[in-house]
C-alpha positions in Angstrom: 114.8 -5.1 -47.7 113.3 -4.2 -51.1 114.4 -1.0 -52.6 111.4 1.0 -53.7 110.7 0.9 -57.7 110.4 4.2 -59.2 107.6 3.9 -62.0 106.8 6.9 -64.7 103.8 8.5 -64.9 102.0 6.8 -68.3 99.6 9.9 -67.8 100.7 13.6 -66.9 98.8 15.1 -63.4 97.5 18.1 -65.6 96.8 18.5 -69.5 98.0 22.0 -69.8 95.8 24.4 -72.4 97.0 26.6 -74.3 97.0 30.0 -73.5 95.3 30.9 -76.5 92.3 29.4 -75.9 92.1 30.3 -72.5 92.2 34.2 -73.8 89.9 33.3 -76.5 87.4 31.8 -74.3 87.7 34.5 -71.8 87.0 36.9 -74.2 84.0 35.2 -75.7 82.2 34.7 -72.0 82.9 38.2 -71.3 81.2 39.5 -74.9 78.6 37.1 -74.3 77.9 38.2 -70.9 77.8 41.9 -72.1 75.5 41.8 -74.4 73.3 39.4 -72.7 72.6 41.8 -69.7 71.4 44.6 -72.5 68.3 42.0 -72.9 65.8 43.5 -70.8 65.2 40.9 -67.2 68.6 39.1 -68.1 70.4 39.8 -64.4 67.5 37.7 -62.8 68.7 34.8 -65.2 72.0 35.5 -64.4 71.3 35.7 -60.5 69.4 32.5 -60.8 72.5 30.9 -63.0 74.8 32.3 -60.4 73.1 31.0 -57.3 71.8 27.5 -59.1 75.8 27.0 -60.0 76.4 27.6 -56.3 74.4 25.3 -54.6 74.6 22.0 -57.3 77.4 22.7 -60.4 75.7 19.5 -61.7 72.2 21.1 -62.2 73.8 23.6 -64.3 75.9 21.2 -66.6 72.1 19.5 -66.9 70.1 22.5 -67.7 72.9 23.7 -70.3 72.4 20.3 -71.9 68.4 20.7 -72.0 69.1 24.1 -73.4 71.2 22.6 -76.4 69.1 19.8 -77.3 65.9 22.3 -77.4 67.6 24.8 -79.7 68.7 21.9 -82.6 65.0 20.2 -81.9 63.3 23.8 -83.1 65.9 24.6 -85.3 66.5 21.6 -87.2 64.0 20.9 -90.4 61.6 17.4 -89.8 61.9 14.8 -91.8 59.1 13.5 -93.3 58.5 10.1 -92.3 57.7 7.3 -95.0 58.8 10.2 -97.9 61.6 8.2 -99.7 59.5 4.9 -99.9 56.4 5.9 -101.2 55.5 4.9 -104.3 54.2 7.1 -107.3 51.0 5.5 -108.7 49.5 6.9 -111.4 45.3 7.8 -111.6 44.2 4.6 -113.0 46.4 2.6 -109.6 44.9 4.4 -107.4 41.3 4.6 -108.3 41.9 0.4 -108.7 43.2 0.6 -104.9 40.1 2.5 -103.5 37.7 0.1 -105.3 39.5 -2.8 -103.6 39.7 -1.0 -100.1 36.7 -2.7 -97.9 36.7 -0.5 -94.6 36.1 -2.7 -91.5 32.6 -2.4 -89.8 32.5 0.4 -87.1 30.5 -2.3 -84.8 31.9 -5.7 -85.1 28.3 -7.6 -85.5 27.1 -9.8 -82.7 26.1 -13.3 -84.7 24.0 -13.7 -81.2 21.7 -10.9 -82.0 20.9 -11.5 -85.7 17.7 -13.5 -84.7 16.4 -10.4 -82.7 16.8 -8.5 -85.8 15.2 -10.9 -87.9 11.9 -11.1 -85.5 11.5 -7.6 -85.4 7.8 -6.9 -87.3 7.6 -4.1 -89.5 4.1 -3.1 -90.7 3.6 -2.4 -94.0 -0.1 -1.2 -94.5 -3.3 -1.5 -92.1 -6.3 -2.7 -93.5 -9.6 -2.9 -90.8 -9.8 -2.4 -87.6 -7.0 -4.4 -85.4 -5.3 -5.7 -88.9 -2.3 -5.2 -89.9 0.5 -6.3 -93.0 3.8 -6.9 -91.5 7.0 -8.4 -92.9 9.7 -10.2 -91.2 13.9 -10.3 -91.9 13.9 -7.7 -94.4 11.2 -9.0 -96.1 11.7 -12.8 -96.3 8.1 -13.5 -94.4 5.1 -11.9 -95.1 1.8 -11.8 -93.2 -1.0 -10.2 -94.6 -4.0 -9.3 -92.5 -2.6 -10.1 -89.1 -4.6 -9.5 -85.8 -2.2 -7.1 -83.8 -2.1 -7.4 -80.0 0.5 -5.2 -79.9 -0.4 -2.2 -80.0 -0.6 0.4 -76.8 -3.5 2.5 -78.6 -5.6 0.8 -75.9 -8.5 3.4 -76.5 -8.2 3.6 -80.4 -9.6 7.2 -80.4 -7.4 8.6 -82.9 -8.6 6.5 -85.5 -11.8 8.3 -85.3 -12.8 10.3 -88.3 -13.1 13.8 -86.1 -9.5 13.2 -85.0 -8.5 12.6 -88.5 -10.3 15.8 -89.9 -8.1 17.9 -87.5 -4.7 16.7 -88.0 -5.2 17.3 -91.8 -6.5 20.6 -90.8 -4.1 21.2 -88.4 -1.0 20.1 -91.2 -2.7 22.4 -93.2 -2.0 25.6 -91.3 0.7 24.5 -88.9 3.2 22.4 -91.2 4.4 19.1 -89.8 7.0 19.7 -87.3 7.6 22.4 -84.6 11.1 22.9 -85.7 12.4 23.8 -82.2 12.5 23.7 -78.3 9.9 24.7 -76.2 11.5 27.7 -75.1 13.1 28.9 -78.3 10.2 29.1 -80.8 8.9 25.4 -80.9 5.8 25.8 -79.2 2.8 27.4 -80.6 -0.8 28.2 -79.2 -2.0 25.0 -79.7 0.8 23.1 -77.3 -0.4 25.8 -74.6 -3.8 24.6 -74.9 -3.0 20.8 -74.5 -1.0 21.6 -71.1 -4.0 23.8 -70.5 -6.5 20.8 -71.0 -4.0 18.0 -69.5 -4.0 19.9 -66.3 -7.7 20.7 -66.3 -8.6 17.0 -67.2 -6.5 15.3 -64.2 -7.2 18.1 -61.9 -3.9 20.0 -60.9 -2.8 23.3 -61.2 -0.4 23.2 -64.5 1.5 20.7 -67.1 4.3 20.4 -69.2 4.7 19.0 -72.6 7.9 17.0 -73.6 8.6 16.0 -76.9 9.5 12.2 -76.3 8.0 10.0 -73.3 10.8 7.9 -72.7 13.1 10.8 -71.4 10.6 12.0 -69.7 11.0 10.9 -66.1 15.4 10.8 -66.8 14.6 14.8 -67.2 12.5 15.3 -64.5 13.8 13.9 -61.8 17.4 15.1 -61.7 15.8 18.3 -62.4 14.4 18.4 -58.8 17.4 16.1 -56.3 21.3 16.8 -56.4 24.1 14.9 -54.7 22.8 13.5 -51.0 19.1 13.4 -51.7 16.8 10.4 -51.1 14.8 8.6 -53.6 13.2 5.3 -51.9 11.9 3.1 -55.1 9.8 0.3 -56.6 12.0 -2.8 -57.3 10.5 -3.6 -60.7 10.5 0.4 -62.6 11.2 0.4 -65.6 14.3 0.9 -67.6 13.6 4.7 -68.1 12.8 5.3 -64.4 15.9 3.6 -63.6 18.0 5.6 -65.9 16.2 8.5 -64.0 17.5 7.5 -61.0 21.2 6.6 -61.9 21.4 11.0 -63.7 20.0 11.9 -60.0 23.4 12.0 -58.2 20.8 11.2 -55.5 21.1 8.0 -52.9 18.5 5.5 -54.0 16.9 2.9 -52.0 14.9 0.2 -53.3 11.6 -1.1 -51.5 10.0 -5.1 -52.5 7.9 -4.3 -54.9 4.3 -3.1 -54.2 5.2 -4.4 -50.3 4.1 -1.5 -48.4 5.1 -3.1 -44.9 9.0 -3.3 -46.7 8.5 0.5 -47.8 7.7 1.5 -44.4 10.5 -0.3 -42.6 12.8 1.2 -45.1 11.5 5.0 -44.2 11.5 4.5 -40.7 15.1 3.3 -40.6 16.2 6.1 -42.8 14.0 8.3 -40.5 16.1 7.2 -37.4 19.4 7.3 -39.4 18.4 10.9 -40.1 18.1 12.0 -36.8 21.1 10.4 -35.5 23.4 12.2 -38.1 22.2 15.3 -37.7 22.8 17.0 -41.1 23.4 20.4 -41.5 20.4 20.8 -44.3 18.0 18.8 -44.9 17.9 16.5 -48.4 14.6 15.6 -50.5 13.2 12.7 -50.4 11.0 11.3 -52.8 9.4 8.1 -53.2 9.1 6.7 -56.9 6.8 3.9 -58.2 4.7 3.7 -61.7 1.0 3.3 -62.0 0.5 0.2 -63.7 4.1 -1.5 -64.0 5.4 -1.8 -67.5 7.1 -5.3 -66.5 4.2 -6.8 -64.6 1.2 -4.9 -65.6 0.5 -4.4 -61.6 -1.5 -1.8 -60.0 0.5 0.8 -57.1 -1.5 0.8 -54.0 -1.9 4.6 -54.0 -3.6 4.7 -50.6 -1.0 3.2 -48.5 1.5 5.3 -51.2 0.1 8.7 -50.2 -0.2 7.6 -46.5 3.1 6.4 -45.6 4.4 9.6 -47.8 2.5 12.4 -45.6 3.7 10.3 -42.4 7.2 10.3 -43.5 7.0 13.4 -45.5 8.1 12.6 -48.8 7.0 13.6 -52.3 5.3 11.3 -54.7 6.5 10.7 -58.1 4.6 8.1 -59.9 4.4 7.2 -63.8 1.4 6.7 -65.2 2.1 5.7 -68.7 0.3 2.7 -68.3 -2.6 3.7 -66.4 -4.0 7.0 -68.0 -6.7 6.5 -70.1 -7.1 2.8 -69.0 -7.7 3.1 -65.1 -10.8 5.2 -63.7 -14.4 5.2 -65.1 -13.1 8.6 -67.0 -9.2 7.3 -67.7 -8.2 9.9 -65.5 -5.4 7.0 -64.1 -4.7 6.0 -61.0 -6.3 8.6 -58.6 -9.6 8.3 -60.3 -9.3 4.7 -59.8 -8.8 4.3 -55.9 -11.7 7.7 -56.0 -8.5 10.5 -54.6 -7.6 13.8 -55.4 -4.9 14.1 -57.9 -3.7 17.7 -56.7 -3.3 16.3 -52.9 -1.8 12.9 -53.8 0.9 13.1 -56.2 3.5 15.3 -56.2 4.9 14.9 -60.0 2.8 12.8 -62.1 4.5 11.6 -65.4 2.5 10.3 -68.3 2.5 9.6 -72.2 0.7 10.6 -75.4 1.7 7.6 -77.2 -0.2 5.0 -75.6 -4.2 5.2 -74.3 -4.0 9.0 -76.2 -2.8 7.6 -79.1 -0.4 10.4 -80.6 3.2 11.1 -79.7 5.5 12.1 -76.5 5.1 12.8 -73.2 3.8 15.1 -70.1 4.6 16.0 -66.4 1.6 17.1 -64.0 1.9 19.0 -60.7 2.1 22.3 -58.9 2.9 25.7 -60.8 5.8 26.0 -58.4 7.2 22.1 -59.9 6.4 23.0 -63.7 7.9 26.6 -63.3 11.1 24.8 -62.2 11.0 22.0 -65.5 11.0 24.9 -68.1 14.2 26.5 -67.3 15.5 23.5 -65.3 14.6 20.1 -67.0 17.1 19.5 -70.0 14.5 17.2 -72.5 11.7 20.6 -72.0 14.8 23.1 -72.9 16.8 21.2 -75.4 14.4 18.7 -76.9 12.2 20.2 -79.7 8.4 20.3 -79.3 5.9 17.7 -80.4 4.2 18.7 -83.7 1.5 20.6 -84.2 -0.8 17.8 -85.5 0.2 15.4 -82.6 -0.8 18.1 -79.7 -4.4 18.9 -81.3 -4.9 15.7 -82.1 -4.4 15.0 -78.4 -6.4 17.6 -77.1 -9.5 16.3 -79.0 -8.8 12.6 -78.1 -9.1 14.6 -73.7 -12.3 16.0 -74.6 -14.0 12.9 -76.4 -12.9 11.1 -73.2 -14.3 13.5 -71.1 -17.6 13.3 -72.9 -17.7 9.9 -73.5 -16.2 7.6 -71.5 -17.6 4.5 -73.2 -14.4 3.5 -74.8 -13.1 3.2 -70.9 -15.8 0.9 -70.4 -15.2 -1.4 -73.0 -11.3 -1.9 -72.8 -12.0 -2.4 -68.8 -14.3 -5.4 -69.8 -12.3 -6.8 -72.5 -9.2 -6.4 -70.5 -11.1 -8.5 -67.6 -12.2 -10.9 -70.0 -8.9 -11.9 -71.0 -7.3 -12.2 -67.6 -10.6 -14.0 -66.4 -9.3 -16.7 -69.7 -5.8 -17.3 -68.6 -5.6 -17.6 -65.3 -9.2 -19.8 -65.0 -7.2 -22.2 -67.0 -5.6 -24.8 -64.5 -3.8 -26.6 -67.8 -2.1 -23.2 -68.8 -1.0 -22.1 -65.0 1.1 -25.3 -64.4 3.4 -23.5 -67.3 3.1 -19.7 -67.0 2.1 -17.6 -64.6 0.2 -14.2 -65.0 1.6 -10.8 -63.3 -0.9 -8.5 -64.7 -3.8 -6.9 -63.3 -7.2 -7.4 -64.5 -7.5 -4.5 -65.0 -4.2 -4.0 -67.0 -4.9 -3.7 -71.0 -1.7 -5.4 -71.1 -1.4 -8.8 -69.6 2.2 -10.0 -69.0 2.8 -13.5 -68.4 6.0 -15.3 -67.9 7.0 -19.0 -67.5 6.6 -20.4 -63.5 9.6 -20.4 -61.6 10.1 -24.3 -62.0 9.6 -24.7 -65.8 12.2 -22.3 -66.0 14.5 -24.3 -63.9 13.4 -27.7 -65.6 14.3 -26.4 -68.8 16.8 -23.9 -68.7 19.0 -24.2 -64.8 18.0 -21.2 -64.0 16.4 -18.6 -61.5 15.8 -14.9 -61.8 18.4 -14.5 -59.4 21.0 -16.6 -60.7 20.4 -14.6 -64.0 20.8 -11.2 -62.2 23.7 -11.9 -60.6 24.9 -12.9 -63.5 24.0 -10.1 -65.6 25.6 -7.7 -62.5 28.9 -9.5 -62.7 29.6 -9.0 -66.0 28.3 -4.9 -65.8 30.6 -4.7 -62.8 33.6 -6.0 -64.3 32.9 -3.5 -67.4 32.5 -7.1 -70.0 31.8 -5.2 -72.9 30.5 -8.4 -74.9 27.3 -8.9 -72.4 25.8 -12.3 -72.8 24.1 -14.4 -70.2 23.3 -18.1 -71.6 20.5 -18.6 -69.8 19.0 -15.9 -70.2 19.2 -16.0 -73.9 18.0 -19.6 -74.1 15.0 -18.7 -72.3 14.3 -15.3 -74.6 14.6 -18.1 -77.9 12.0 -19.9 -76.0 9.5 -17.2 -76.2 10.5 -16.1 -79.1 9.5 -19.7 -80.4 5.9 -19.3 -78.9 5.2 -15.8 -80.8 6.2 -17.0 -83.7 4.0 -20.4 -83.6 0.6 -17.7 -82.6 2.1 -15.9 -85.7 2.0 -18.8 -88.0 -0.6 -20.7 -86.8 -2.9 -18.2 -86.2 -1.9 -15.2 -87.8 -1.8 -13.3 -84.6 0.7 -10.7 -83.3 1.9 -11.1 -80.0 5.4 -10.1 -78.8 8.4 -10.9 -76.5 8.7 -7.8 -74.0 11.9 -6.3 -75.6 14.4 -5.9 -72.5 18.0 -5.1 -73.4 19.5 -7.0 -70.2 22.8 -5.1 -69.7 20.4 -1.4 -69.5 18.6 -3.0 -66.7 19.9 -2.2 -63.5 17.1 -4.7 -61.3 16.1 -7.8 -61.7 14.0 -8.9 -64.9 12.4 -11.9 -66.0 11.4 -12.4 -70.3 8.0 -12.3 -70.5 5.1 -12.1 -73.6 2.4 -9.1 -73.3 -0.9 -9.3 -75.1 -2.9 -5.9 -75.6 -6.1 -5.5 -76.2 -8.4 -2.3 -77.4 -11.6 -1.0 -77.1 -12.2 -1.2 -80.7 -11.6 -5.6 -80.4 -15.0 -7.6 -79.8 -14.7 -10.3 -77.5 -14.8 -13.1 -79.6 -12.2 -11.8 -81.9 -10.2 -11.8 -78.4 -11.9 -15.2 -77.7 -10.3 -16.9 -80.9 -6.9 -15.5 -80.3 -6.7 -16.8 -76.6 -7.2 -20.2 -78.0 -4.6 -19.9 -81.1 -2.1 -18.6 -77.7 -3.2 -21.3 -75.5 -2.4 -24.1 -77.8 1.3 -22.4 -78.7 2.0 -21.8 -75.1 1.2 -25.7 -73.8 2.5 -27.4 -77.2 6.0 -25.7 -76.5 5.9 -26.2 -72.7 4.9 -29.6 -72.7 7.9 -30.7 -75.0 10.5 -32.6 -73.0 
């Protein structure tokens, strides 16, 4: 048996402290204690200390440590960082430095884009009738005396010497800006009076005036629907009215465009749906649709429109930028043209002065009750400022020449006929293009036919959609759909052959395609004017014709 081994202790059990410091310490807590329960709400720190010590000793330890470190942080002086190593330069280094310093560009530029840029005209003067001076790429090609079938001044009355005579009178006494929102101090007499003859013109009880057409409808309409609303639309709006639509908050439906059997099914099943979830209030509904489209140049079938919206009871909104002052024998738009009664029709009725009227901005007509509601609820009416002076006479005397004269109509009607009747009688031209528009459209769209675009570019309007919704969805910044752009070029190529050859303005639609939120396809638009004579019109058909077929045709 092994005798146990007695080892010594290479520590001690206990380090004993002096008693000294135990006193001193003593004393110091107790001082410390003392005087800090003289500050005013100090027990309740100490009861919380007390009872926090209690329950976990190792919170306190923490807390203390927290405590420390925040009392040197505040207390201790920052260093400046980089101090010691920067360099003294005298004047002359550093005015050398900023010369040398080239800031990058706030928008890295898109190489893609520059030949967008570089086809956008720019008109530099205006000679007769229908002729313009344009340049091209800041200046590097020059037209002079080009025939413009561009512009939406379809009834060219503000070119007529009693318009002129008032907007220098009117610049005379008014200045040339309003200098202010409608509701502040920007409008004056003479903007009452235009909403005053807009809404006797059209036939409905009141108007208002906005300063800019395109925000128009992206105003108005989330000015009247909040969050569980209904808005059943066209499939081919345009960009603005889908804007509209997405500021809404609203739940939006889209119908196949200008199919009213597809626009009833859709109202029935959300009829049914309705009823079956029983909702404690009940939502608006509105249906939404333009006059004449801006993509296709089609005409709305307002009959079936205002049928199926009585039978389901929704309210009407339609835009009739296109169609005011080029649809009815008056231009009173669409209602005149299918002979119905604006006031009993359409609900909210959204139009332009910068196209048939020939000025500037825009114009919503209705119901008292609806235009009450825009001034103090429609953001563009309260924070936009008001069209100038000149622009709203100028319009009100274009309403009344209209109203006595409606010969200007007449004429764009038959021109606009004339030219559809052109392209699509030509059986050589439709095996390349095909024509959207209306003949009774002052624009006429046409686009290339389904298979010329898949023969030369592998591509549908769907496939490019789909595309183009990919990239929004997964938030690709850098939006570019091949495809799409090839076929643009293409266009692009045929306006600028009209351009060249013929000295002829024509133009691309100009879609940006990650702002569309529906399917698109690139198309050209011609316009024409009451002030062109038909064989002016008659010549530049043929100078199109020959671009469209020459490009086409190549393999």
């Amino acid at each position: 048996m092994i005798d146990s081994v007695n080892v010594p202790e290479v520590l001690p059990s206990s380090i004993p402290v002096p008693s000294a410091v135990i006193s001193s310490a003593s004393y110091l807590w107790f001082y410390f204690i003392t005087f800090f329960k003289l500050i005013p709400g100090a027990h309740y720190v100490i009861d919380y200390v007390e009872k926090s010590h209690q329950d976990d000793p190792y919170r306190t330890f923490v807390e203390v440590l927290l405590i420390l470190y925040s009392i040197v942080y505040f207390l201790s002086k920052p260093k400046k960082k980089g101090a010691v190593d920067q360099p003294k330069l005298s004047e002359k280094e550093i005015d050398n430095l900023i010369e040398e310093w080239e800031p990058e560009p706030i928008v890295v530029p898109d190489e893609r884009n520059e030949w967008r840029l570089a086809k956008i005209p720019v008109i530099e003067g205006s000679g007769a009738d229908n002729v313009i001076n344009i340049t091209r790429d800041n200046g590097k090609e020059a037209y002079a005396s080009a025939f413009n079938l561009c512009s939406f001044n379809f009834l060219q009355l503000s070119k007529h010497p009693r318009v002129v005579e008032i907007a220098k009178e009117i610049i005379k006494n008014y200045g040339v800006g309003s200098c202010g929102p409608a509701g502040f101090y920007g409008n004056e007499d003479v903007h009452y009076n235009l909403e005053y003859d807009l809404a006797s013109f059209f036939g409905t009880e009141n108007s208002v005036l906005y300063g800019q057409d395109f925000c128009v409808s992206s105003s108005v309409i989330p000015a009247f629907t909040k969050r569980g609303d209904v808005i059943v639309a066209d499939d081919k709006i345009s960009v603005s009215s889908q804007n509209a639509l997405q500021l809404s908050r609203s739940t939006v439906y889209y119908y196949k465009h200008n199919d009213m059997a597809s626009l009833e099914n859709l109202l029935h099943e959300l009829d049914e749906a309705e009823k079956k979830e029983k909702l404690p209030a009940i939502p608006r509904k509105f249906i939404v649709t333009e006059g004449i489209f801006h993509r296709t140049g089609e005409i709305a079938p307002l009959p079936e429109l205002v049928q199926l919206k009585r039978k389901y009871k929704y309210r009407l909104f339609i835009d009739e930028t296109f169609s005011i002052g080029v649809l009815g024998a008056t231009g009173r738009g669409l209602t005149e043209y299918y002979n119905i009664n604006r006031a009993t029709s359409i609900d909210i009725t959204v139009g332009s002065l910068a196209t048939a009227i020939g000025s500037s901005g825009g114009f919503v007509l209705g119901d008292n009750v609806m235009v009450r509601h825009q001034r103090i609820g429609s953001n563009a009416y309260c924070f936009s400022a008001s069209l100038p002076p000149y622009a709203v006479r100028t319009a009100s005397t274009v309403l009344q020449m209209m109203d006595e004269d409606n010969s200007s109509v007449t004429k764009l009607r038959y021109l606009s006929n004339k030219l559809h009747e052109w392209f699509q009688t030509d059986t050589e031209l439709l095996r390349y293009i095909e024509v959207t528009s209306h003949r009774d459209s002052s624009v006429l769209h046409f686009q290339l036919t389904d298979a010329q675009r898949q023969q030369k570019f592998g591509s549908s309007i769907e496939s490019v959609f789909q595309e183009s919704q990919y990239q929004q969805q997964h938030c690709i910044s850098d939006h570019f759909v091949e495809s799409w752009e090839k076929e643009e070029i293409f266009l692009q190529a045929i306006v600028d052959t009209v351009l060249i050859d013929g000295n002829i303005l024509i133009s691309r639609d100009t879609i940006v395609l990650k702002q569309e939120t529906l399917p698109v396809t690139p198309n050209i638009s011609i316009c024409c004017n009451s002030s062109m004579e038909e064989s002016q019109l008659l010549d530049a058909y043929n100078v199109i014709r020959i671009a469209i077929i020459k490009h086409c045709s190549e393999a």
